[in-house]
C-alpha positions as CSV (number, residue, x, y, z in Angstrom):
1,X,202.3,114.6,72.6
2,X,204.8,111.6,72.1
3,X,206.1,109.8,75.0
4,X,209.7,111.7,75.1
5,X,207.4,114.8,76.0
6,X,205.5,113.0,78.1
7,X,208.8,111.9,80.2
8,X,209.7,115.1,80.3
9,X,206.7,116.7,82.0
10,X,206.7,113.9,84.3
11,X,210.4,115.0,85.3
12,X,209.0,118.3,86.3
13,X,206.3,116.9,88.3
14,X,208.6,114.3,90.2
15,X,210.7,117.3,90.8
16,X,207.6,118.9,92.4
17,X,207.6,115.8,94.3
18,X,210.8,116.2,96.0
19,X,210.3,119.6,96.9
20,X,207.5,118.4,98.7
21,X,209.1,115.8,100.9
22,X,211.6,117.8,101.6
23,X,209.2,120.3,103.0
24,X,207.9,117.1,105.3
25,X,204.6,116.4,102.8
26,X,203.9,113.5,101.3
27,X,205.5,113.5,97.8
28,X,203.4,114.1,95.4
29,X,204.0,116.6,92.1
30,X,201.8,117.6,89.8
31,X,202.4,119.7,86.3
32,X,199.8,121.4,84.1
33,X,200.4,121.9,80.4
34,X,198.3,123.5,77.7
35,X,199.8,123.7,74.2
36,X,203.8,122.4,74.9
37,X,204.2,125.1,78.2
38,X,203.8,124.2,81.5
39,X,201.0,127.0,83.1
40,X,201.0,125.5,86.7
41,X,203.3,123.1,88.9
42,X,202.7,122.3,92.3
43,X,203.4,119.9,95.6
44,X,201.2,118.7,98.1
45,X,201.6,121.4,100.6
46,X,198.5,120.1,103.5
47,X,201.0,119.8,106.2
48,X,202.6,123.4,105.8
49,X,198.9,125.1,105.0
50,X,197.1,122.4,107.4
51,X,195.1,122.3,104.9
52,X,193.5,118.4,103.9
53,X,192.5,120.2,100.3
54,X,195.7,121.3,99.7
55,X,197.0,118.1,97.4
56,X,199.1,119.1,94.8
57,X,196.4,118.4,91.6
58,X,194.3,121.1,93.2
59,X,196.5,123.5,93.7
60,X,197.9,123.2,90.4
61,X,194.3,123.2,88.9
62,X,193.7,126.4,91.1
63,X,196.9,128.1,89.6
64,X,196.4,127.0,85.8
65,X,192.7,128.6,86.4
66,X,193.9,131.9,87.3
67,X,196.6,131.7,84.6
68,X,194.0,130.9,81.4
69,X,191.9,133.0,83.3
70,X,189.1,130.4,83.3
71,X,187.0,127.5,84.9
72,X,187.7,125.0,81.7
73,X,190.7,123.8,81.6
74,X,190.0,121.7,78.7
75,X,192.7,121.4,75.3
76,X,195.4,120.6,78.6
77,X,197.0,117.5,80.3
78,X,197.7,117.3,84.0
79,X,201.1,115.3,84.9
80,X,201.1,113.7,88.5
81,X,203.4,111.0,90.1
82,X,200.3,109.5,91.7
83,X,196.9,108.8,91.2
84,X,194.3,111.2,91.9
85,X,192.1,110.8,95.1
86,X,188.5,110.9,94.7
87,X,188.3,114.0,95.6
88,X,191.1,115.4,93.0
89,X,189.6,113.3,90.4
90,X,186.4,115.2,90.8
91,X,188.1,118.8,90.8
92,X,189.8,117.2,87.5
93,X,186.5,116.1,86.1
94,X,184.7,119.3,87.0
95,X,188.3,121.4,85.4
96,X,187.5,119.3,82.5
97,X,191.1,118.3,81.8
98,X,191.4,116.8,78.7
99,X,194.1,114.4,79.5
100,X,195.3,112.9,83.2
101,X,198.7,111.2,83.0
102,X,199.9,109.4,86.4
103,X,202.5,107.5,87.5
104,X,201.9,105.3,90.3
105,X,198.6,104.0,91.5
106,X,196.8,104.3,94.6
107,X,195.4,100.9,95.5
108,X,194.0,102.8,99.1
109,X,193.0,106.5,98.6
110,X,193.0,105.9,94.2
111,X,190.5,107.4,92.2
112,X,190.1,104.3,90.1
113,X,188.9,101.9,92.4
114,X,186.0,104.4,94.1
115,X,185.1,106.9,91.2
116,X,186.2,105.5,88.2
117,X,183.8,107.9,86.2
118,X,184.7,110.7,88.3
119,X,186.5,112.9,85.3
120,X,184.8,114.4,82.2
121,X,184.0,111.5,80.0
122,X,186.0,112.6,77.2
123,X,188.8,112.4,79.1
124,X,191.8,110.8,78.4
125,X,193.7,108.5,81.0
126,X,197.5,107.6,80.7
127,X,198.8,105.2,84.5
128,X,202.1,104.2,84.6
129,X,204.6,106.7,82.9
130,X,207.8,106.9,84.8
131,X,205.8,104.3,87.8
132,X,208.9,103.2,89.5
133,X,210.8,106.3,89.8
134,X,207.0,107.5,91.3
135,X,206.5,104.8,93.5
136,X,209.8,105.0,95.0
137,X,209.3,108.7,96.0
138,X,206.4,107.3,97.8
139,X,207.9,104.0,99.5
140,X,211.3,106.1,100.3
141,X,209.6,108.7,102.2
142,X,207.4,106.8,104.3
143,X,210.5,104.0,104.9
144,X,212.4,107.9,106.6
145,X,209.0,108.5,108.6
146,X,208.6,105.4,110.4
């Protein structure tokens, strides 16, 4: 995919984003895509399902599942406006996404700096595509809540 698409599907996961902090969750989007369509979209929805699984990469991984009909997600690229946590990173590695593209990092909950192996090994790893607009859906909603 070139880097125009690339913006694009980010778009739709920042847009998952706002939905969610509008709903009062944290904002964080996620988009699946296998072969140019997206097959899941999702927002991090633990608050509303009080739910601490319910982060928006494994809901979306849940829904592209039941749309391929299968386990493997592999041959597809996940879209989210922050990086995994550990424990996303290891649905992701066990989903065996082929590509992860992220915006903003995680320096405190990131999957980077305490499972850096955590996804298949043939995976591919994009950080940084649209970072500000990503990070600033992050600092503006916690600026409202405190």
């Amino acid at each position: 995919m070139n880097s125009l698409s690339d913006e694009y599907f980010m778009k739709q996961a920042l847009a998952e984003a706002k939905q969610a902090a509008s709903e009062g969750e944290v904002p964080v989007g996620a988009v699946i895509v296998c072969d140019g369509r997206v097959i899941a979209r999702a927002h991090n929805q633990t608050e509303c399902l009080n739910d601490p699984t319910a982060h928006a990469e494994m809901l979306a991984i849940t829904a592209a599942a039941n749309v391929l009909g299968a386990k493997y997600l592999t041959g597809c690229t996940l879209y989210v406006t922050v990086e995994p946590c550990v424990m996303c990173a290891g649905a992701i590695g066990w989903s065996q996404i082929s590509t992860l593209i992220y915006g903003t990092s995680d320096d405190k909950k990131g999957f980077q700096q305490f499972a850096p192996k955590a996804l298949h090994p043939k995976a591919i790893i994009k950080k940084g595509l649209l970072e500000d607009e990503c990070a600033n859906e992050m600092i503006a909603f916690f600026r409202n809540r405190r």
